[in-house]
C-alpha positions as CSV (number, residue, x, y, z in Angstrom):
1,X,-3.2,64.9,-36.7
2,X,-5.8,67.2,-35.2
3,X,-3.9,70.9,-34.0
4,X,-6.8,71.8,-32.2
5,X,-6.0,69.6,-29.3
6,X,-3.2,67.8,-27.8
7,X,-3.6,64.4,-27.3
8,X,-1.8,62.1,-25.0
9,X,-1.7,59.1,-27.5
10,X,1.1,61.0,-29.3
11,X,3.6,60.9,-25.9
12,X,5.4,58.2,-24.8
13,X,5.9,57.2,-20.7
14,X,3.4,55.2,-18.8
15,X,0.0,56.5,-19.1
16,X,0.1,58.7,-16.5
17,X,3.2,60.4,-18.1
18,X,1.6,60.4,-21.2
19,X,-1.4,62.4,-20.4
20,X,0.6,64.5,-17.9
21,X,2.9,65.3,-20.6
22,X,-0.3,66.5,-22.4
23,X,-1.2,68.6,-20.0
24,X,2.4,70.8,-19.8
25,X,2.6,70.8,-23.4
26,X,-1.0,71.9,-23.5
27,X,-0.6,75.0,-20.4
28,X,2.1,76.0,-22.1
29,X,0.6,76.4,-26.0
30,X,-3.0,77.3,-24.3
31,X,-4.7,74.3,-26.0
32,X,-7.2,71.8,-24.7
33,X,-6.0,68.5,-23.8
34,X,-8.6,66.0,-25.3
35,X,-8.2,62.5,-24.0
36,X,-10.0,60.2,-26.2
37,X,-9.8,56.2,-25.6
38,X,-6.1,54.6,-25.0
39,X,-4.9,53.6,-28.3
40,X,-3.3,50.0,-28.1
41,X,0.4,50.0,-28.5
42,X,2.9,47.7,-28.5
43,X,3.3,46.7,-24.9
44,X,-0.2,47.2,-24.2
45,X,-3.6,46.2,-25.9
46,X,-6.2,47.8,-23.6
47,X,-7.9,50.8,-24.8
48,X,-8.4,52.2,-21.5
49,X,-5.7,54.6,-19.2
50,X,-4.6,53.0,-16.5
51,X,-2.9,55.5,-14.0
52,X,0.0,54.9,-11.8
53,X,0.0,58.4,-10.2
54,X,-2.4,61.4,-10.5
55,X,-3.3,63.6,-13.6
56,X,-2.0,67.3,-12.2
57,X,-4.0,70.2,-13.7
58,X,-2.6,73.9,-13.6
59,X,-4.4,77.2,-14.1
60,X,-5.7,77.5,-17.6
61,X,-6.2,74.2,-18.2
62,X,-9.0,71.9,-19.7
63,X,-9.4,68.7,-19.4
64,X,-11.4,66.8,-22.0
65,X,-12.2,63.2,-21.6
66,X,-14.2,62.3,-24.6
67,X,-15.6,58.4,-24.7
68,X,-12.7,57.0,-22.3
69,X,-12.0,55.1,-18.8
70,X,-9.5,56.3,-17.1
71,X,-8.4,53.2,-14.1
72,X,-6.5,53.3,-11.0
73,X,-3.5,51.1,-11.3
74,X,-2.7,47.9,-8.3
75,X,0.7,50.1,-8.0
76,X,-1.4,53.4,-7.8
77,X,-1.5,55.1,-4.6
78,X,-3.3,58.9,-5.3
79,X,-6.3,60.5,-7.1
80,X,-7.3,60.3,-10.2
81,X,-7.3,63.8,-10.6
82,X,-5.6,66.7,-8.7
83,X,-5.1,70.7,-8.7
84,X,-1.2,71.0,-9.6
85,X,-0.9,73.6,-6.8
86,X,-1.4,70.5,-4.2
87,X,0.5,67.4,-3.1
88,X,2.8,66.2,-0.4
89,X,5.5,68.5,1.3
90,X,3.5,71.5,-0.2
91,X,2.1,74.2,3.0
92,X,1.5,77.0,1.0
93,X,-1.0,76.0,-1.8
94,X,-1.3,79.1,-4.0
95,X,-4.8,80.1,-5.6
96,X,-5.3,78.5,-9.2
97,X,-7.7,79.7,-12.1
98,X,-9.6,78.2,-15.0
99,X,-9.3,74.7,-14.6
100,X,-12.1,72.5,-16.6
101,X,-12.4,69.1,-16.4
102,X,-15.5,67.7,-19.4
103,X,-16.5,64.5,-19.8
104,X,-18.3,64.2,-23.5
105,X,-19.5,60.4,-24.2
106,X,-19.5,57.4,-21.9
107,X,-16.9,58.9,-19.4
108,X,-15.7,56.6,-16.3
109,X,-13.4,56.8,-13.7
110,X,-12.7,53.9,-12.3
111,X,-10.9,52.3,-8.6
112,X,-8.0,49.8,-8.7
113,X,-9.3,46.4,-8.8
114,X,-7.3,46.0,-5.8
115,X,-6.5,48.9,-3.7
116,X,-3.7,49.4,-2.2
117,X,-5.5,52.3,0.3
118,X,-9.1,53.0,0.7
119,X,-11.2,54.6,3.8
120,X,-9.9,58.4,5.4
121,X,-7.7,59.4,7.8
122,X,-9.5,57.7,11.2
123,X,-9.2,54.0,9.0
124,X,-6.4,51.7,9.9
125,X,-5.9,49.6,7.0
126,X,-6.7,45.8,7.2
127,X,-8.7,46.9,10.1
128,X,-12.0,49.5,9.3
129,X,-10.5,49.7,5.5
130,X,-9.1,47.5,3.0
131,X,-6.0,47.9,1.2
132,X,-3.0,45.9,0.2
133,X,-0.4,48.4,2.5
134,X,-1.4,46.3,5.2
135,X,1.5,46.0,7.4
136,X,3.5,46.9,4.9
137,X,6.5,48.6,6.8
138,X,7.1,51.8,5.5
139,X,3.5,52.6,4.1
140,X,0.9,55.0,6.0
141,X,-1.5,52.5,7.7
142,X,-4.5,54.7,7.7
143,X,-6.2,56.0,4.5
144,X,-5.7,59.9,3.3
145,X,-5.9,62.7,0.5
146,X,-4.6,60.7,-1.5
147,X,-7.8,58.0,-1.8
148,X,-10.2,60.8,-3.0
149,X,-11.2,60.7,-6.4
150,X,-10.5,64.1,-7.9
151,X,-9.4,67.0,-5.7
152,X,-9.1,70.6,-5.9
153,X,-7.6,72.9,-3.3
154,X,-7.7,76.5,-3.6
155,X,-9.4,76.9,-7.5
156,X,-11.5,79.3,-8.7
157,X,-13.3,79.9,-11.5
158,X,-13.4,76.1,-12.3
159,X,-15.7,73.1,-13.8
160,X,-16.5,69.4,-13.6
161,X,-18.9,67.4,-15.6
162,X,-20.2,65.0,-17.6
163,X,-18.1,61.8,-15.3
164,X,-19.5,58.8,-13.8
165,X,-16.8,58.1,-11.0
166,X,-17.3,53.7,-10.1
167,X,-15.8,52.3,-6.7
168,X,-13.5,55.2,-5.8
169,X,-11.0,54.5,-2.6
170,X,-12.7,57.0,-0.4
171,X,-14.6,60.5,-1.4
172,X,-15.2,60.8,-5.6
173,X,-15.2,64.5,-5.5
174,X,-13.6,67.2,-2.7
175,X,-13.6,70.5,-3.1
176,X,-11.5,72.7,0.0
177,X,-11.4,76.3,-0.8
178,X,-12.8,76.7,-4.4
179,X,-15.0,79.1,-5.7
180,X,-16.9,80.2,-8.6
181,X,-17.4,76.7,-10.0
182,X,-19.9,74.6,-11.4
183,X,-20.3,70.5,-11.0
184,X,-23.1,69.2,-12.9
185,X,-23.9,65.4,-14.2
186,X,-21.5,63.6,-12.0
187,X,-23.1,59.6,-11.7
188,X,-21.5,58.1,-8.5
189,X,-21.1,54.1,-8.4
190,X,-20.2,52.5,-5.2
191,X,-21.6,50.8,-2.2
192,X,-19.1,51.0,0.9
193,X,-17.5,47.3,0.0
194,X,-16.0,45.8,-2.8
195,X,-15.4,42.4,-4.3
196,X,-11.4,41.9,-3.9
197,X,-10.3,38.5,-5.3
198,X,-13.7,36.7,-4.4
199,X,-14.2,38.2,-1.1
200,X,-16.0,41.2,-0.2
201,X,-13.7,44.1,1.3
202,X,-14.6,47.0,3.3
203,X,-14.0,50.1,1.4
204,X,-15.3,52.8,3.7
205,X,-16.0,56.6,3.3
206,X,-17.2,56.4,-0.2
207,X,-19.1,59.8,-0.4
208,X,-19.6,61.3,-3.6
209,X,-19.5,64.4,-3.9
210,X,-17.8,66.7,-1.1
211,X,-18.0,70.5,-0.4
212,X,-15.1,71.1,2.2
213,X,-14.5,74.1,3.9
214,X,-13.5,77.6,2.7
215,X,-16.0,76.9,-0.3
216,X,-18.1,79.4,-1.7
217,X,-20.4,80.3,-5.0
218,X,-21.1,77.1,-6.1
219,X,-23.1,75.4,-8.6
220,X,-24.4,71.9,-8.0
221,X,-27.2,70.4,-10.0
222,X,-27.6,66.5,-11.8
223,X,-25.5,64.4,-9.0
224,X,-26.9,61.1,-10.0
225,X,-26.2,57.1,-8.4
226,X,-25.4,55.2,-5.8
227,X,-22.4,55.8,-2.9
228,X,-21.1,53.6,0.3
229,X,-21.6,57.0,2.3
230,X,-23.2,60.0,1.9
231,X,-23.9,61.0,-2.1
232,X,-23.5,65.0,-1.6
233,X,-21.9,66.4,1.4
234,X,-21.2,69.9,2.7
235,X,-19.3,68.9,5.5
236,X,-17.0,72.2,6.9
237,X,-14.5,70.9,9.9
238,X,-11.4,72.2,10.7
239,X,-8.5,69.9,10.7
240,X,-4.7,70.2,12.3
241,X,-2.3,72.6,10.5
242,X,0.2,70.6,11.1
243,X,-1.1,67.1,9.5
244,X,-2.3,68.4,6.3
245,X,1.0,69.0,4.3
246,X,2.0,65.2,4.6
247,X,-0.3,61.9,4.2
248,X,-1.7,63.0,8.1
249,X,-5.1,63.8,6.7
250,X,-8.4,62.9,4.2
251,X,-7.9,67.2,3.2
252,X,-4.8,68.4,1.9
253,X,-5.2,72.4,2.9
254,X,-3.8,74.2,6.1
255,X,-6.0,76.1,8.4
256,X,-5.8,79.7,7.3
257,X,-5.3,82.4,9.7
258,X,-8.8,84.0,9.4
259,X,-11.1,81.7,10.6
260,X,-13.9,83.4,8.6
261,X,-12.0,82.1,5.4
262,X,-13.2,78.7,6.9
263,X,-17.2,79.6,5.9
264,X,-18.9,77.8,3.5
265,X,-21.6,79.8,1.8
266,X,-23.8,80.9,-1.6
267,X,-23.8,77.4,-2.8
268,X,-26.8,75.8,-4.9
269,X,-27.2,72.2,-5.5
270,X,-30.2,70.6,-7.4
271,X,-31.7,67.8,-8.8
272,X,-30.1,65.0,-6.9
273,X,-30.9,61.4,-7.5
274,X,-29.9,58.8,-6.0
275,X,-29.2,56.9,-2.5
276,X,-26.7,55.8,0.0
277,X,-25.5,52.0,-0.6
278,X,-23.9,52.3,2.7
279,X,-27.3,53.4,4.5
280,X,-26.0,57.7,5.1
281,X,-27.3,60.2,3.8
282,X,-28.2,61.6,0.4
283,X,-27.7,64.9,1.3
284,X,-25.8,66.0,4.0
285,X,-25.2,69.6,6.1
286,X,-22.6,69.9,8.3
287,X,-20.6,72.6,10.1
288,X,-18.9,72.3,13.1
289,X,-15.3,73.7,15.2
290,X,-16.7,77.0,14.3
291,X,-17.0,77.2,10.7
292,X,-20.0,78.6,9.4
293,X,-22.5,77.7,6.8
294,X,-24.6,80.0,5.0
295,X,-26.8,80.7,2.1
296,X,-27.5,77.1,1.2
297,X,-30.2,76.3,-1.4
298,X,-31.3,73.1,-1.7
299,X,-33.8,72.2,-4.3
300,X,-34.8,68.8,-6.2
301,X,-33.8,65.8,-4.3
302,X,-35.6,62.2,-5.1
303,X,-34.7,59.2,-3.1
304,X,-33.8,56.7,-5.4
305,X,-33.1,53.8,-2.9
306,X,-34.7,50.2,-3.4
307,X,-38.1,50.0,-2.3
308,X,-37.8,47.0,0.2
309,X,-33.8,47.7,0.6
310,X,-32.0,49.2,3.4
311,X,-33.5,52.8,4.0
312,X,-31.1,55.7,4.3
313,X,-30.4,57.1,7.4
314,X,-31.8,60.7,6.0
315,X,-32.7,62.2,3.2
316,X,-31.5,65.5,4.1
317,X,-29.1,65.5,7.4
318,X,-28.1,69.0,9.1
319,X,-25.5,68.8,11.7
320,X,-24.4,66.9,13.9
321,X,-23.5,66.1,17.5
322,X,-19.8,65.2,17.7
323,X,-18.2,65.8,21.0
324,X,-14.4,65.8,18.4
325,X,-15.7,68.6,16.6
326,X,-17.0,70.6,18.8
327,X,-20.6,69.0,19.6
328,X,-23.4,71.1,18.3
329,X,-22.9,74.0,16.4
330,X,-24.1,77.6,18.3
331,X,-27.0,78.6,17.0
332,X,-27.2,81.1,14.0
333,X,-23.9,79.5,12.4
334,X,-25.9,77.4,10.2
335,X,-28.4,80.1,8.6
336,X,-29.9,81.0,5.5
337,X,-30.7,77.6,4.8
338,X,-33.7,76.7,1.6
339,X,-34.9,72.9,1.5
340,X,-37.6,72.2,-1.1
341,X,-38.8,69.6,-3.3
342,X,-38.0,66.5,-1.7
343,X,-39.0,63.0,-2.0
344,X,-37.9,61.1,0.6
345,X,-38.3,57.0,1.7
346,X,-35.5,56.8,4.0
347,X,-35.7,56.7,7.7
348,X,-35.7,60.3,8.5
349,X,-36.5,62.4,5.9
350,X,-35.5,65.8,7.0
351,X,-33.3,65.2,10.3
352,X,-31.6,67.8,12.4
353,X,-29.0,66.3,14.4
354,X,-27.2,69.6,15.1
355,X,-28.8,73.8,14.7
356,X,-30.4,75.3,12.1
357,X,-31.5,79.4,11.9
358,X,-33.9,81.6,9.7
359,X,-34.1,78.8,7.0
360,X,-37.2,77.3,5.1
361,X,-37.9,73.9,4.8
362,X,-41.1,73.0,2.2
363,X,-42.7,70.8,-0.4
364,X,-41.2,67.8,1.2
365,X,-43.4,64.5,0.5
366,X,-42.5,61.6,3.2
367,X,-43.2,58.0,1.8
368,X,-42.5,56.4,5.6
369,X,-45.3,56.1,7.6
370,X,-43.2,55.3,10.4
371,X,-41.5,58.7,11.3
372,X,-42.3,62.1,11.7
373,X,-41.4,64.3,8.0
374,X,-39.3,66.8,9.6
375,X,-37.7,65.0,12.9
376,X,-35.0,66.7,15.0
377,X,-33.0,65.2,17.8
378,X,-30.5,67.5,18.7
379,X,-33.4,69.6,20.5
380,X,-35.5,72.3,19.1
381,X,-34.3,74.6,21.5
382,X,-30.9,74.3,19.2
383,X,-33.8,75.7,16.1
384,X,-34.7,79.5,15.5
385,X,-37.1,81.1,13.0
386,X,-37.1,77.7,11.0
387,X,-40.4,78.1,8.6
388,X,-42.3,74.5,7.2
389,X,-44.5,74.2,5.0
390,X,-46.4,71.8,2.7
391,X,-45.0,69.2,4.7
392,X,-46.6,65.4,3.5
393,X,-47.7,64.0,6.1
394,X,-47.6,67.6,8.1
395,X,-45.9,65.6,11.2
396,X,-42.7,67.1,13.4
397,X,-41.5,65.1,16.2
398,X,-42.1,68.9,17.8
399,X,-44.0,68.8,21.5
């Protein structure tokens, strides 16, 4: 028996018990839990974890998931993976530190084969979104927090890497509040439907990764695959205090008093590859009820989609035009902004839908002829001090 790690194989429970169980036992001794492949046991011969409820992390924890799947259950209604300081009935969710979550190996988490939820909060199920809860009296009939793939609320000083995240049941990856962290070599692997007992189910709101609001000091770099929505997305709205302690919403964090503690900024995300499946975005900026969004570096991002396949709406997308959120953002609360090194094939490869202020957008090669390489349609009256260069084709939809 290896002392250096505690290992779930050695509790008893269901699986999600055993690996929870692994997690207290390891918090309290200050050990790593190391999560190697399911060994078979008497009831079960599968060497993978399936997971009836979600793996809870507190402070000081790390989370190592060596050469192992880790499944959502049929029964399994929740995330894969989720900051203990979250969860239903909880309003005040308290800061948390040093939470690490390491994939080493072939690492995959995985969606039930048939959901019970998928899609956010604005999807009725059996209508936009698939989901065995159908109807069901006494089950939420729209998707929620509880569909994303791994969330943290409120952590800082935190890691993710080294997962491949297949056919989650809405976002892989939210972040609301966190700080000082680092995600790096995530592979996303979804396309916005799934095949559910020979028919092809809408499973909506796949994004990979997401950057909510209240984020700051971030390191993104390696995001790699394939998504039903779009693959990285900073995406800062506010949502009602009063939803987000129950199954009301897609975020599980109240609205804090100061509204500056909304603003996302200082985050870095590089080398992206990959594509929407669902025809979004690859990349995606967007503030809006107010929240702010500053010092964003961009660098490194290839378009990956199939040559004769569906093109992406964007490569890069900034803002939007939503009259729910508060249409377009005022001028100057998107700012600081660095796009370079892009490759792009989709159907816009630089849009702005929404405003954009002293930012720089460069080295951006456009492989479609048909449209302009930096295109904006919110207005350019709704752009200040925005500086292009080494633009291919040199071509703005500018008058």
């Amino acid at each position: 028996m290896d002392n250096t790690y505690i290992n779930p194989n050695h509790f008893s429970g269901n699986d999600s018990e055993k690996i929870n169980q692994a997690v207290q036992v390891a918090a309290a001794c200050g050990k790593i839990v190391r999560v190697p492949a399911r060994e078979p046991d008497a009831a079960e011969e599968r060497t993978y974890w399936l997971l009836d409820s979600a793996i809870l992390l507190p402070a000081n924890t790390t989370l190592l998931l060596e050469n192992c799947k880790l499944k959502l259950s049929n029964q399994c209604r929740d995330n894969f993976i989720r900051s203990a300081n979250a969860g239903y009935g909880i309003s005040d969710i308290r800061e948390l530190e040093n939470i690490h979550v390491k994939g080493i190996g072939t690492v995959l988490l995985e969606g039930a084969d048939d959901p019970r939820s998928t899609g956010d909060r604005s999807k009725v199920l059996g209508e936009r979104a698939y989901g065995t809860d159908a109807g069901k009296s006494g089950e939420l009939q729209h998707g929620d927090w509880r569909n994303v793939g791994v969330l943290f609320a409120s952590v800082k000083n935190f890691s993710i890497s080294g997962l491949t995240i297949k056919d989650s049941h809405c976002w892989g990856i939210s972040m609301e509040y966190c700080s000082d962290g680092v995600i790096r070599d995530i592979v996303f692997d979804s396309k916005g439907v799934m095949n559910i007992n020979g028919t092809e189910e809408q499973t909506p709101n796949q994004d990979g990764l997401d950057i909510r609001r209240g984020c700051r000091n971030l390191l993104v770099e390696n995001i790699s695959g394939k998504t039903g929505d779009d693959l990285v997305a900073v995406t800062a709205i506010l949502s009602h205090r009063e939803m987000t302690k129950t199954f009301e919403a897609t975020e599980i964090s109240q609205i804090p008093d100061d509204p500056r503690e909304n603003d996302v900024y200082n985050i870095i995300i590089r080398n992206v590859r990959g594509y929407s499946a669902g025809n979004h975005q690859i990349v995606r900026l967007l503030n809006a009820s107010g929240v702010r969004l500053r010092n964003i570096l961009i660098d490194g991002v290839v378009d990956c989609s199939p040559v004769d396949g569906l093109k992406n709406i964007a490569t890069i997308r900034i803002g939007d035009n939503v009259a729910a959120w508060g249409g377009i953002a005022p001028v100057g609360d998107a700012a600081h902004i660095q796009i370079c090194n892009v490759f792009s094939r989709s159907k816009r490869s630089i849009l702005i839908a929404g405003s954009i202020a002293d930012s720089i957008i460069s080295n951006v090669i456009n492989a479609n002829s048909e449209t302009p390489t930096v295109q904006c349609d919110s207005g350019w009256e709704y752009v200040l001090n925005l500086h292009l260069s080494n633009l291919m084709p040199d071509t703005t939809n500018r008058r």
